[in-house]
CHARMM internal coordinates of N, CA and C (Angstrom, degrees):
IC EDIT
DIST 1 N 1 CA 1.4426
DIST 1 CA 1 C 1.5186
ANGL 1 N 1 CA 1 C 107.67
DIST 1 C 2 N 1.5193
ANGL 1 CA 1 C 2 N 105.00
DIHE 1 N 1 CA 1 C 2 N 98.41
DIST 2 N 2 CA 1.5748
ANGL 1 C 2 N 2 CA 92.85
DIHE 1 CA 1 C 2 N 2 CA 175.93
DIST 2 CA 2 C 1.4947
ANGL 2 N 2 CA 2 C 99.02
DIHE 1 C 2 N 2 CA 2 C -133.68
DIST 2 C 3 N 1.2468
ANGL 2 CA 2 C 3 N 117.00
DIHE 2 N 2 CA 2 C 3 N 123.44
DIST 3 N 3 CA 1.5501
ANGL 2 C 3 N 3 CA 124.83
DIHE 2 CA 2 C 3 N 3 CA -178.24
DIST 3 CA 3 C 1.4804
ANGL 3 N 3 CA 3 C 102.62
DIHE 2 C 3 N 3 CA 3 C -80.85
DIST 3 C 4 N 1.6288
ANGL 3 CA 3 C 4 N 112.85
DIHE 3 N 3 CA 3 C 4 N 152.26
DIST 4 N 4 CA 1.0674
ANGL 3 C 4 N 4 CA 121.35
DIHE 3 CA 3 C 4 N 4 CA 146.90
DIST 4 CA 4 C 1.6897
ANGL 4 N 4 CA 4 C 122.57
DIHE 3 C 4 N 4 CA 4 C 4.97
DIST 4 C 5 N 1.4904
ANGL 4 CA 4 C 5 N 118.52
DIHE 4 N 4 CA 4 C 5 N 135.11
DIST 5 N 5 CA 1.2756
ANGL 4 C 5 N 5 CA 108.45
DIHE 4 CA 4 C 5 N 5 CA 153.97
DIST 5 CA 5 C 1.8066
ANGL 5 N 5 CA 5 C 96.51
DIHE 4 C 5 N 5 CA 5 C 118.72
DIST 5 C 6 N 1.6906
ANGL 5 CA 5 C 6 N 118.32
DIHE 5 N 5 CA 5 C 6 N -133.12
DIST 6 N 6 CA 1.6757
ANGL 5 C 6 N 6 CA 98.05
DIHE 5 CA 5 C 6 N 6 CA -167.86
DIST 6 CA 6 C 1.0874
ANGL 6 N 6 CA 6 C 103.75
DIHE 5 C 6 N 6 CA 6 C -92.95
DIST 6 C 7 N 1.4163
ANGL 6 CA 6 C 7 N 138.50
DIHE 6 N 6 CA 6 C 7 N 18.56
DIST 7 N 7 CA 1.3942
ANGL 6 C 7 N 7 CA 115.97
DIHE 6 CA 6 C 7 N 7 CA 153.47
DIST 7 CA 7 C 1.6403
ANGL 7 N 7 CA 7 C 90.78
DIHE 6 C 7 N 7 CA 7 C 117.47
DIST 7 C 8 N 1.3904
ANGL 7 CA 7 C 8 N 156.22
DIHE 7 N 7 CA 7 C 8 N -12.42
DIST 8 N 8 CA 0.9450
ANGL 7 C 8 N 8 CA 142.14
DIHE 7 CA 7 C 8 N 8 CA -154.82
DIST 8 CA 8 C 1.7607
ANGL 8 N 8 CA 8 C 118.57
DIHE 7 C 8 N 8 CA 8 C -119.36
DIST 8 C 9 N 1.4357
ANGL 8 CA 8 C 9 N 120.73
DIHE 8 N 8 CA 8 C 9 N 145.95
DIST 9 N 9 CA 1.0148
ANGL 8 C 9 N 9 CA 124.77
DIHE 8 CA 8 C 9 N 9 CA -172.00
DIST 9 CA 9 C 1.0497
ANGL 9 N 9 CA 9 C 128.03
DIHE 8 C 9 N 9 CA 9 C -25.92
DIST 9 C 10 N 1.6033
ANGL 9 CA 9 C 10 N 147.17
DIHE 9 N 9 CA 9 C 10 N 91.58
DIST 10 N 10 CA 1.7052
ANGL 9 C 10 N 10 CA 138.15
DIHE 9 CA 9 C 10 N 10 CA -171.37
DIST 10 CA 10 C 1.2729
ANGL 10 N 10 CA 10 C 117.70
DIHE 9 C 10 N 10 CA 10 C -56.46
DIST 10 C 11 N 1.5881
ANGL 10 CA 10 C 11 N 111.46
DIHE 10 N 10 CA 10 C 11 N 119.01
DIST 11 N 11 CA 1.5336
ANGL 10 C 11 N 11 CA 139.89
DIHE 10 CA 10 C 11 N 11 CA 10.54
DIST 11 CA 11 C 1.0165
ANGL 11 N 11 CA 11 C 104.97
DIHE 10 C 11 N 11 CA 11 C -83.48
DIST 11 C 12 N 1.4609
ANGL 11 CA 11 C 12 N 138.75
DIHE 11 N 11 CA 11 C 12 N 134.03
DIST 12 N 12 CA 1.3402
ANGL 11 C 12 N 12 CA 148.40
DIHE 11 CA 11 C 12 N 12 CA 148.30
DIST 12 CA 12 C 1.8091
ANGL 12 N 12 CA 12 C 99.39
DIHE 11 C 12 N 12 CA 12 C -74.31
DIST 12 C 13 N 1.6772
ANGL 12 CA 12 C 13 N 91.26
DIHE 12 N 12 CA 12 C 13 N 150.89
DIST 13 N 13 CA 1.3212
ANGL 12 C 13 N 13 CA 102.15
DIHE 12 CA 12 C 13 N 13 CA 172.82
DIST 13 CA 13 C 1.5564
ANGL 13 N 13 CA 13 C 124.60
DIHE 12 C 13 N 13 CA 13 C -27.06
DIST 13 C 14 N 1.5630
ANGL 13 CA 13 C 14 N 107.21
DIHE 13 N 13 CA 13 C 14 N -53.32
DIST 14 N 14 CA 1.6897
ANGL 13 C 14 N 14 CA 109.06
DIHE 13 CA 13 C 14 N 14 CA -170.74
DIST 14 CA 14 C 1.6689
ANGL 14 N 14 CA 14 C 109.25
DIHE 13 C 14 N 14 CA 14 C -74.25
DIST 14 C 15 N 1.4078
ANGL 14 CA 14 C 15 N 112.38
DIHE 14 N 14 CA 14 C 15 N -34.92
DIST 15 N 15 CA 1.4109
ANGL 14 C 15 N 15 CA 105.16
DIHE 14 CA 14 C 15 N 15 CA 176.05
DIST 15 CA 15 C 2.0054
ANGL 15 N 15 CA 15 C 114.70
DIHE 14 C 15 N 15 CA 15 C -77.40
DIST 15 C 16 N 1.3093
ANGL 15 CA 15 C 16 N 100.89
DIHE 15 N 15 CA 15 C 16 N -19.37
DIST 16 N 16 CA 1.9246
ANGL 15 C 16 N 16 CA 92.51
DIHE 15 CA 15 C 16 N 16 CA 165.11
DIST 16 CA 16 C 1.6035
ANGL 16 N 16 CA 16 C 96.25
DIHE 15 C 16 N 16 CA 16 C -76.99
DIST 16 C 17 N 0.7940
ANGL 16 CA 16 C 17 N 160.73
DIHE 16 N 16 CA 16 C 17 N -80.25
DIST 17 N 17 CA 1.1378
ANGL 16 C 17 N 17 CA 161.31
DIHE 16 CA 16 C 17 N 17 CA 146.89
DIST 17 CA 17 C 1.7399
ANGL 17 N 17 CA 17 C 107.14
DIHE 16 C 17 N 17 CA 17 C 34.14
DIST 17 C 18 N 1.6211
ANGL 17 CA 17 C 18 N 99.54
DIHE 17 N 17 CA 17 C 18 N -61.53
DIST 18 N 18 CA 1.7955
ANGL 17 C 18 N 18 CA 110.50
DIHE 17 CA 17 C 18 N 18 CA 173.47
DIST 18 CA 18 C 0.7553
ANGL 18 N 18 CA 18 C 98.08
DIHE 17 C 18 N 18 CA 18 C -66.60
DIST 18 C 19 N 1.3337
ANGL 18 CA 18 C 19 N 136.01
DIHE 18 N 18 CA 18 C 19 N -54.46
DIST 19 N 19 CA 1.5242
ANGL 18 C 19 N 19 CA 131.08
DIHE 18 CA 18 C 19 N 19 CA -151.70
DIST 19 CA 19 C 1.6694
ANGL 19 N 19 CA 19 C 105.20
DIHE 18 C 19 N 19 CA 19 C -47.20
DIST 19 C 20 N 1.4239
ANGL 19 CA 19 C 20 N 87.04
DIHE 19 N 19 CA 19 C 20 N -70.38
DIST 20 N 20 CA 2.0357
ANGL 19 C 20 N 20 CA 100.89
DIHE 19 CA 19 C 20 N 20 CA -176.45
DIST 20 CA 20 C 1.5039
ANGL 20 N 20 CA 20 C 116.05
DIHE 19 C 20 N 20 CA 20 C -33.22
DIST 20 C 21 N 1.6281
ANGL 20 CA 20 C 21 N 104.68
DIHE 20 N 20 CA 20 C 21 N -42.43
DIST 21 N 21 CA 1.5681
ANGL 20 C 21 N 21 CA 106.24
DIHE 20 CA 20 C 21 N 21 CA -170.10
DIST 21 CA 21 C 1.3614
ANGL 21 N 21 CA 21 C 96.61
DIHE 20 C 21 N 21 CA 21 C -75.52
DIST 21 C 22 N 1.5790
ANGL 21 CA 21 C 22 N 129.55
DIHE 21 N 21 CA 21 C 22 N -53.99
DIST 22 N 22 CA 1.1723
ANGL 21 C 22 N 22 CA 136.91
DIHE 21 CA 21 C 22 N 22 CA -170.52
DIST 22 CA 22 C 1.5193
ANGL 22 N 22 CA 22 C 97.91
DIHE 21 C 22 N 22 CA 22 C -51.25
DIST 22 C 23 N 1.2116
ANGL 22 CA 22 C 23 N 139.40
DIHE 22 N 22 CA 22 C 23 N -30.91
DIST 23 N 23 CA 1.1803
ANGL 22 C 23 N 23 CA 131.25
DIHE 22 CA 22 C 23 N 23 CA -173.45
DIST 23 CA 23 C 1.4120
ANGL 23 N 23 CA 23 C 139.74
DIHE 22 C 23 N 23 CA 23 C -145.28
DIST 23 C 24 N 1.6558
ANGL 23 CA 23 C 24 N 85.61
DIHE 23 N 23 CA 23 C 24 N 48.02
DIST 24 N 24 CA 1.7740
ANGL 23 C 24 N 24 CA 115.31
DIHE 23 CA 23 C 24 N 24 CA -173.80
DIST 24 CA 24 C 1.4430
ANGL 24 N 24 CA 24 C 95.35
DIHE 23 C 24 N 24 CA 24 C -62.82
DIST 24 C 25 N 0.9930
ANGL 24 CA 24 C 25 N 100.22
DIHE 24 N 24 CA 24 C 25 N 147.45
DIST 25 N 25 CA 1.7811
ANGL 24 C 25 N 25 CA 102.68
DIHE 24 CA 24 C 25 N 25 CA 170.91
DIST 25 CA 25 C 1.7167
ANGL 25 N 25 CA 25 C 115.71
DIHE 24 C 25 N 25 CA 25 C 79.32
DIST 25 C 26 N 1.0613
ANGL 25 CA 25 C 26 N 122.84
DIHE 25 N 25 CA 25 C 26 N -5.50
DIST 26 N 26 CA 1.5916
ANGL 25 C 26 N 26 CA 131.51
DIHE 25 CA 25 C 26 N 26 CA -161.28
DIST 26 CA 26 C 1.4750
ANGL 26 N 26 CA 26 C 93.42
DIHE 25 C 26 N 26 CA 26 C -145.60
DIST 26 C 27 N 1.2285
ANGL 26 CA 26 C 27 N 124.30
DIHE 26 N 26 CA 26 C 27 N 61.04
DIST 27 N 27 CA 1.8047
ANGL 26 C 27 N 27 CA 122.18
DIHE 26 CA 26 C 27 N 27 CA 174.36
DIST 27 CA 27 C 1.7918
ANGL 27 N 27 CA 27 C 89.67
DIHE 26 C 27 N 27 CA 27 C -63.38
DIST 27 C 28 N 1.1284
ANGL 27 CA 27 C 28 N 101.24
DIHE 27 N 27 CA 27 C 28 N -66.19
DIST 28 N 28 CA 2.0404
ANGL 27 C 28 N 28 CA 91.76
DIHE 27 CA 27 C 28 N 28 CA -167.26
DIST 28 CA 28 C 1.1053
ANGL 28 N 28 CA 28 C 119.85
DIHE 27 C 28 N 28 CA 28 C -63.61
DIST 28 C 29 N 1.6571
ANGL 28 CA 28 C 29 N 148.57
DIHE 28 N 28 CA 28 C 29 N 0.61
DIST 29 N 29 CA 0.9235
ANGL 28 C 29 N 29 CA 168.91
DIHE 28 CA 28 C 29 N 29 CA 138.90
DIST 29 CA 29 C 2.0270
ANGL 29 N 29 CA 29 C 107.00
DIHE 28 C 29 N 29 CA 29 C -47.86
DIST 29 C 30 N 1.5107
ANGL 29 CA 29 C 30 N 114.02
DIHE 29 N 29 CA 29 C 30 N -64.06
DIST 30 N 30 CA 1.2793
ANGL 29 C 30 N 30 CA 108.05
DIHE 29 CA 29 C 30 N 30 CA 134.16
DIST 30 CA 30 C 1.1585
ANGL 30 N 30 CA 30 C 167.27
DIHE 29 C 30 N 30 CA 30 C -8.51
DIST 30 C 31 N 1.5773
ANGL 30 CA 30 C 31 N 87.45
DIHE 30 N 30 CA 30 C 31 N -57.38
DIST 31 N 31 CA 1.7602
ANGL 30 C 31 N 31 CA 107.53
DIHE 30 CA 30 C 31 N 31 CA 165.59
DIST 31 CA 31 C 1.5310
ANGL 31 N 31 CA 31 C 94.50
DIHE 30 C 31 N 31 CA 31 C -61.15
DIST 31 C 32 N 1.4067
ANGL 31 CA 31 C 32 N 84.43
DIHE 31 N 31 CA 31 C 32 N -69.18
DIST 32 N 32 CA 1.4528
ANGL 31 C 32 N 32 CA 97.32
DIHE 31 CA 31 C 32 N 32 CA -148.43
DIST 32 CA 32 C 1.4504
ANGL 32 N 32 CA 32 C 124.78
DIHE 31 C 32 N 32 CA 32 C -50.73
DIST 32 C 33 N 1.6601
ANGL 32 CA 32 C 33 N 112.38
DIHE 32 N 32 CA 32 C 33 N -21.05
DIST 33 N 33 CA 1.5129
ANGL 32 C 33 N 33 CA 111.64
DIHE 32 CA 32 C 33 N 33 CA 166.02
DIST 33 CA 33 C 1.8742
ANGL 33 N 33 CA 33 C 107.37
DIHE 32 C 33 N 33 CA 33 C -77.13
DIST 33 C 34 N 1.1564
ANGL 33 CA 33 C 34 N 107.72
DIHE 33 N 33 CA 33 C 34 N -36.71
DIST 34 N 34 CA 1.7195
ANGL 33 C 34 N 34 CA 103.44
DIHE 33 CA 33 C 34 N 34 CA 174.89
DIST 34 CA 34 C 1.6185
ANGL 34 N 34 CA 34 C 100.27
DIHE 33 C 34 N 34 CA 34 C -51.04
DIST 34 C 35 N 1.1824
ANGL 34 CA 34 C 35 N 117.43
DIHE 34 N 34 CA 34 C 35 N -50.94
DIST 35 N 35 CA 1.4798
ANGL 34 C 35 N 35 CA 107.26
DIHE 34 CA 34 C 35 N 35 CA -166.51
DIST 35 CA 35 C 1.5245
ANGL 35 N 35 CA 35 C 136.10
DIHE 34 C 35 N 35 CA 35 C -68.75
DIST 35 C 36 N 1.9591
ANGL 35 CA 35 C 36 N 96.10
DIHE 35 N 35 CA 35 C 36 N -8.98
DIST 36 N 36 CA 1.3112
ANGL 35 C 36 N 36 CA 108.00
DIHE 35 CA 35 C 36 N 36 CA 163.05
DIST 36 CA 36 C 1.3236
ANGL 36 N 36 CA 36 C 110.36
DIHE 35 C 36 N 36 CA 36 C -78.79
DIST 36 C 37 N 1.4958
ANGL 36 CA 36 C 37 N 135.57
DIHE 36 N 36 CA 36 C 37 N -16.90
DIST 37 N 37 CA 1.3509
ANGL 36 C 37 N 37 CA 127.31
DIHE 36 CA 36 C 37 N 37 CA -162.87
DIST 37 CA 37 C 2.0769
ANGL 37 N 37 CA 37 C 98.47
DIHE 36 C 37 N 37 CA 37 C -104.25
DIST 37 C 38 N 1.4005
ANGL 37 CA 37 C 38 N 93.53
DIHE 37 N 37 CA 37 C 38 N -7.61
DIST 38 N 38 CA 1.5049
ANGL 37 C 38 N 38 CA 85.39
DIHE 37 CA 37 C 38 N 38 CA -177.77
DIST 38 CA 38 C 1.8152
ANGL 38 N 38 CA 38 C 96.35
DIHE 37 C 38 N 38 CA 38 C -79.64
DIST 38 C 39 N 1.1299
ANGL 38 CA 38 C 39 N 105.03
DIHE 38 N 38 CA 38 C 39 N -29.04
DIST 39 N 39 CA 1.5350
ANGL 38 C 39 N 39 CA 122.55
DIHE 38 CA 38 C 39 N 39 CA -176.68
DIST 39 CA 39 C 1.5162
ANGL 39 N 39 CA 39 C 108.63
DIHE 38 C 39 N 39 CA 39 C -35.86
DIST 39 C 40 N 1.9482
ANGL 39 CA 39 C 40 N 84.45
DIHE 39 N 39 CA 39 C 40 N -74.20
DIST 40 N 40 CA 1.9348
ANGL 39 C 40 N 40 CA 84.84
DIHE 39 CA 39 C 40 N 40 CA 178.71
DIST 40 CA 40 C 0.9911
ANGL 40 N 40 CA 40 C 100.99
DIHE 39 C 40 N 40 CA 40 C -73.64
DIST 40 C 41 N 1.5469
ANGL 40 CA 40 C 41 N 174.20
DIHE 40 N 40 CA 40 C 41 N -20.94
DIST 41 N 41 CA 1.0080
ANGL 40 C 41 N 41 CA 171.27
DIHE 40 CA 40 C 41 N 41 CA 167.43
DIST 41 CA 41 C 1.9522
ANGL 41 N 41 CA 41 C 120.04
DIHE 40 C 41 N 41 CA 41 C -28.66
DIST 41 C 42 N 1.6668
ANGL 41 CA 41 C 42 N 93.26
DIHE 41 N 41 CA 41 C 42 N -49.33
DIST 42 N 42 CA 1.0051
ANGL 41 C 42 N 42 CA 108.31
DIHE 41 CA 41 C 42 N 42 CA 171.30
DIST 42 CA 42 C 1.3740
ANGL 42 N 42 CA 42 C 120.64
DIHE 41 C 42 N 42 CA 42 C -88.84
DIST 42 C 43 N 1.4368
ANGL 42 CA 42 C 43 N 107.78
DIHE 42 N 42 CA 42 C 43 N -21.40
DIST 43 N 43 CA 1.7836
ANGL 42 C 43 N 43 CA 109.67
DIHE 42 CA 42 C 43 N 43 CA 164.03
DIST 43 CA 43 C 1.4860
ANGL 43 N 43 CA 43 C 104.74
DIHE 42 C 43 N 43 CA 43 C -68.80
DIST 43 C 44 N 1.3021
ANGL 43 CA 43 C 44 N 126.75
DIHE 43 N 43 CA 43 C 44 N -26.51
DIST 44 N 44 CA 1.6179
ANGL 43 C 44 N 44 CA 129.63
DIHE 43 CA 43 C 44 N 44 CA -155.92
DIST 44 CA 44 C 1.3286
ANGL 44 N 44 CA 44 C 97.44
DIHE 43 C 44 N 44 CA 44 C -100.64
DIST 44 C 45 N 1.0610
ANGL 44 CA 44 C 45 N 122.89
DIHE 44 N 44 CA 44 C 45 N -20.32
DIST 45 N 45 CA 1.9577
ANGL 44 C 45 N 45 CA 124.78
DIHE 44 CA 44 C 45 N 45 CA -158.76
DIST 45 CA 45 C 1.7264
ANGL 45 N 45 CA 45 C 90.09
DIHE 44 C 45 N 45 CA 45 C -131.60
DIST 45 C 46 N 1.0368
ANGL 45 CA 45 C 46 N 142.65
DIHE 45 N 45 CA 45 C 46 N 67.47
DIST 46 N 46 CA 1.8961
ANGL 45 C 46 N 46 CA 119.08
DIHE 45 CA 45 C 46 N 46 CA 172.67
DIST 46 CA 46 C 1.4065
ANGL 46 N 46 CA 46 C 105.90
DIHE 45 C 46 N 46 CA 46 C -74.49
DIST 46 C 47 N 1.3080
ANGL 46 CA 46 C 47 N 127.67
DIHE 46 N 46 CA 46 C 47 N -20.32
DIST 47 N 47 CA 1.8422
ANGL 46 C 47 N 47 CA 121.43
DIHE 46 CA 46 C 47 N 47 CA -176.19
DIST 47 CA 47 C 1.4748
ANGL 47 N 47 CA 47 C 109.84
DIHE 46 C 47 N 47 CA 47 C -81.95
DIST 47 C 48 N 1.3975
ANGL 47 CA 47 C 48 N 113.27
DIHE 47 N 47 CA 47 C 48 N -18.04
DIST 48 N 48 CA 1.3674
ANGL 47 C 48 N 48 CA 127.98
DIHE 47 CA 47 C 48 N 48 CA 160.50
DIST 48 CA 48 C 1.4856
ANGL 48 N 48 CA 48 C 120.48
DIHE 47 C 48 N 48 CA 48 C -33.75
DIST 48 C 49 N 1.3522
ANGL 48 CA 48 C 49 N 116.24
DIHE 48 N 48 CA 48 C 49 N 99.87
DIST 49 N 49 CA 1.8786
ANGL 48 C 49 N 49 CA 109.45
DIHE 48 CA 48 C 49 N 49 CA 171.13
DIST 49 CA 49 C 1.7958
ANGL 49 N 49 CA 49 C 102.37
DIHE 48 C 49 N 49 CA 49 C -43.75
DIST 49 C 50 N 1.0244
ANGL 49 CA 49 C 50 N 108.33
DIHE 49 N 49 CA 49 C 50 N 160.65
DIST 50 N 50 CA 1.8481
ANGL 49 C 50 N 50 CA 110.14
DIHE 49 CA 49 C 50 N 50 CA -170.13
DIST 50 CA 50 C 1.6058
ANGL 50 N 50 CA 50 C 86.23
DIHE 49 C 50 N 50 CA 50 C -109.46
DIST 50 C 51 N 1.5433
ANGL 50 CA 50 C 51 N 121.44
DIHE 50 N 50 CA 50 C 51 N -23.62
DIST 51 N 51 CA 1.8681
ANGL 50 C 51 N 51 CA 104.73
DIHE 50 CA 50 C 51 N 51 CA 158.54
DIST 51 CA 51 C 1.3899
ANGL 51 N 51 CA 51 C 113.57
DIHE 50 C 51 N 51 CA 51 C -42.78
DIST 51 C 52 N 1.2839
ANGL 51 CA 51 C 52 N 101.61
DIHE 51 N 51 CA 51 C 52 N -48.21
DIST 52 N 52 CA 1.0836
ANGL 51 C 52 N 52 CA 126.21
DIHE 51 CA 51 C 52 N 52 CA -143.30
DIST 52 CA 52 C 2.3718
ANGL 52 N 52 CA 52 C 98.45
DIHE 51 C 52 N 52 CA 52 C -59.33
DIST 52 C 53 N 1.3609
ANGL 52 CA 52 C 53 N 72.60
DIHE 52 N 52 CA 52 C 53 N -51.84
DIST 53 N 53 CA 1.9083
ANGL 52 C 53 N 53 CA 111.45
DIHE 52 CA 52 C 53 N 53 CA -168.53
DIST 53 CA 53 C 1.8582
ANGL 53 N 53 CA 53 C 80.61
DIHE 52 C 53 N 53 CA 53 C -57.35
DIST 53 C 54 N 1.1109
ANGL 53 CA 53 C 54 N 116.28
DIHE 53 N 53 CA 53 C 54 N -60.65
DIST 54 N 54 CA 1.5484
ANGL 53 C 54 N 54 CA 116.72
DIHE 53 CA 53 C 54 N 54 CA -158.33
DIST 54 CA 54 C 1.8866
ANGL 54 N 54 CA 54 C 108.36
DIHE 53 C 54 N 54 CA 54 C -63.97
DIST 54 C 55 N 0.9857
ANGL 54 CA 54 C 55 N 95.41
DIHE 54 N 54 CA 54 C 55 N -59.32
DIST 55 N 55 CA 1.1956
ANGL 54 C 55 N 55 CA 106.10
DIHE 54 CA 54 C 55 N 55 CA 162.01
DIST 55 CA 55 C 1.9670
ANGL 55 N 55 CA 55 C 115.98
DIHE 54 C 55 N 55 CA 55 C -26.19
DIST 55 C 56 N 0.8573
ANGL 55 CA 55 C 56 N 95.71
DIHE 55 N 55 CA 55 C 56 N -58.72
DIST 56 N 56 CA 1.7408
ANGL 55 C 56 N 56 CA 108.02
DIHE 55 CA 55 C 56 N 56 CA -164.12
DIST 56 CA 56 C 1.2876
ANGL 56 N 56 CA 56 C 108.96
DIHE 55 C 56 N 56 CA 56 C -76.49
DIST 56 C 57 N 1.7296
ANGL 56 CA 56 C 57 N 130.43
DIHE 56 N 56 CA 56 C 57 N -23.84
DIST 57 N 57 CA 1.3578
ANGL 56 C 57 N 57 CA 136.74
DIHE 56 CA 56 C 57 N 57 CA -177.48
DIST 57 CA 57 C 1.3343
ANGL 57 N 57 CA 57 C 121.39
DIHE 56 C 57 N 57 CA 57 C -140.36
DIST 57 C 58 N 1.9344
ANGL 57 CA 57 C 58 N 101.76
DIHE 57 N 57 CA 57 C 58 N 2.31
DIST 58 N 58 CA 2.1456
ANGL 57 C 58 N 58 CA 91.57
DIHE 57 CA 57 C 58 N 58 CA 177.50
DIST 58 CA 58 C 1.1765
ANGL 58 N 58 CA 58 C 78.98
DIHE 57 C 58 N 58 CA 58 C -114.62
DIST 58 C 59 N 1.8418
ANGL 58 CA 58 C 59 N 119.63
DIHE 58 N 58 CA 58 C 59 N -61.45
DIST 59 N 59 CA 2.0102
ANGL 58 C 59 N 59 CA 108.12
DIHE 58 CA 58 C 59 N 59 CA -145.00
DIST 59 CA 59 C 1.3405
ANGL 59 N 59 CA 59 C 106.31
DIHE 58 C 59 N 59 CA 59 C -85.76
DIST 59 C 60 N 1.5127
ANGL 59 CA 59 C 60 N 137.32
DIHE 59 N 59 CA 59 C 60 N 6.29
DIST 60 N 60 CA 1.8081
ANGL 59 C 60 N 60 CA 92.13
DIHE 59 CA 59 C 60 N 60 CA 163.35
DIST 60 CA 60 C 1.4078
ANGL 60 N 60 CA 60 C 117.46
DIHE 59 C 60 N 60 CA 60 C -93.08
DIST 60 C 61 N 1.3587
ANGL 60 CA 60 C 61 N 120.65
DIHE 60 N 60 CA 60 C 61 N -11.29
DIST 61 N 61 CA 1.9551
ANGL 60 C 61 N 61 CA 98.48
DIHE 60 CA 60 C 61 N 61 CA 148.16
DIST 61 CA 61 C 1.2631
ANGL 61 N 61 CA 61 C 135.80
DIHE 60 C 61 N 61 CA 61 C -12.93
DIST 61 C 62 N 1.7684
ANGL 61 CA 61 C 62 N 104.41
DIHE 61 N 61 CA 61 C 62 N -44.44
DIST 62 N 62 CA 1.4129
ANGL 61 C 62 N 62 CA 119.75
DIHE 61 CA 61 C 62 N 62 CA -169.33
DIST 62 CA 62 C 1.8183
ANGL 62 N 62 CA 62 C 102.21
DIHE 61 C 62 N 62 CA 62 C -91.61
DIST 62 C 63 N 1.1990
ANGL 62 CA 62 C 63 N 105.25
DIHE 62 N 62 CA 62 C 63 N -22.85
DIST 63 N 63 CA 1.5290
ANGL 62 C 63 N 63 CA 97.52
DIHE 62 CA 62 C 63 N 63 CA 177.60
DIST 63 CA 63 C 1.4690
ANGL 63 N 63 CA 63 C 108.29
DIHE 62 C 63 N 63 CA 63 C -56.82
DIST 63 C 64 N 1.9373
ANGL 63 CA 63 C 64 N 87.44
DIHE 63 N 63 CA 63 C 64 N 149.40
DIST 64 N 64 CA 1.4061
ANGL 63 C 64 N 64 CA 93.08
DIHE 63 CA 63 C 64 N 64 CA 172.84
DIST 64 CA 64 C 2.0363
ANGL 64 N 64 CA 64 C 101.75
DIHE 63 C 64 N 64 CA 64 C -104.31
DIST 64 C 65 N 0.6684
ANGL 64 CA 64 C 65 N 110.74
DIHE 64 N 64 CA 64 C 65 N 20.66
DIST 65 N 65 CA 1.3822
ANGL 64 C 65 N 65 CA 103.59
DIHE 64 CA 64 C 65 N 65 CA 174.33
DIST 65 CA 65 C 1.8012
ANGL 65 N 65 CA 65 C 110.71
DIHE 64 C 65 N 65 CA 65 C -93.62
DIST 65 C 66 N 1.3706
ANGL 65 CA 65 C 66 N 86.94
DIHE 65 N 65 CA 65 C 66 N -35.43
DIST 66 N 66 CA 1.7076
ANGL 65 C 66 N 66 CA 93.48
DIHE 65 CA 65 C 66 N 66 CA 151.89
DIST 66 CA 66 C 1.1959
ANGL 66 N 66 CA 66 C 144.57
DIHE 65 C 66 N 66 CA 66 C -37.95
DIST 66 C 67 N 1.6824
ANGL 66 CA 66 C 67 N 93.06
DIHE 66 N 66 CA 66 C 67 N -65.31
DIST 67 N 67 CA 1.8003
ANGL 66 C 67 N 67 CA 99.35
DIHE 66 CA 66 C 67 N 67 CA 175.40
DIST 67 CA 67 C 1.8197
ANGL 67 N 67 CA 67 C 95.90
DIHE 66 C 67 N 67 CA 67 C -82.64
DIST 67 C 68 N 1.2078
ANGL 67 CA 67 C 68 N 126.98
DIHE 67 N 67 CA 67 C 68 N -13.10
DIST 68 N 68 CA 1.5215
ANGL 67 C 68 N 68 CA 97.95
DIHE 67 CA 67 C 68 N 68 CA 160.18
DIST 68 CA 68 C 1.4551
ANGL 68 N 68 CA 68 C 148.35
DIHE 67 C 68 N 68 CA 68 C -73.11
DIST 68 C 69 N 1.5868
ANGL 68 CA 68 C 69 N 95.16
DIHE 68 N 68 CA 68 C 69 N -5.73
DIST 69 N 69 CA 1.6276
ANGL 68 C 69 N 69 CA 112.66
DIHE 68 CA 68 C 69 N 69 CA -163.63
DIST 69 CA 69 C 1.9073
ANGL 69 N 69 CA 69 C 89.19
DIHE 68 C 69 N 69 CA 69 C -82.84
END
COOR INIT
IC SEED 1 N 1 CA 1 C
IC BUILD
């Protein structure tokens, strides 16, 4: 799943980046759109480890290297 733009796995750095601003104040609002894209993700990817899947669209929200950048 790589949308439009520099070429890199969705979310790429600059679009988590939108996300946060797009959705300061609304962390579960957040989730909850990541969790539709983990959705098709896993319809789009099935050989995909689902660590793998989770990893890429629920837990770096929770990173803190995130809110440090």
């Amino acid at each position: 799943m790589d949308l439009r733009g520099c070429g890199a796995a969705w979310p790429c750095r600059t679009r988590k980046r939108q996300l946060v601003v797009e959705f300061t104040g609304a962390r579960i609002s957040l989730m909850l759109h990541l969790s539709a894209y983990l959705v098709q993700a896993c319809e789009d990817l099935p050989h995909t480890p689902s660590g793998v899947l989770h990893a890429r669209f629920l837990a770096w929200p929770r990173s803190a290297a995130l809110r440090n950048e």
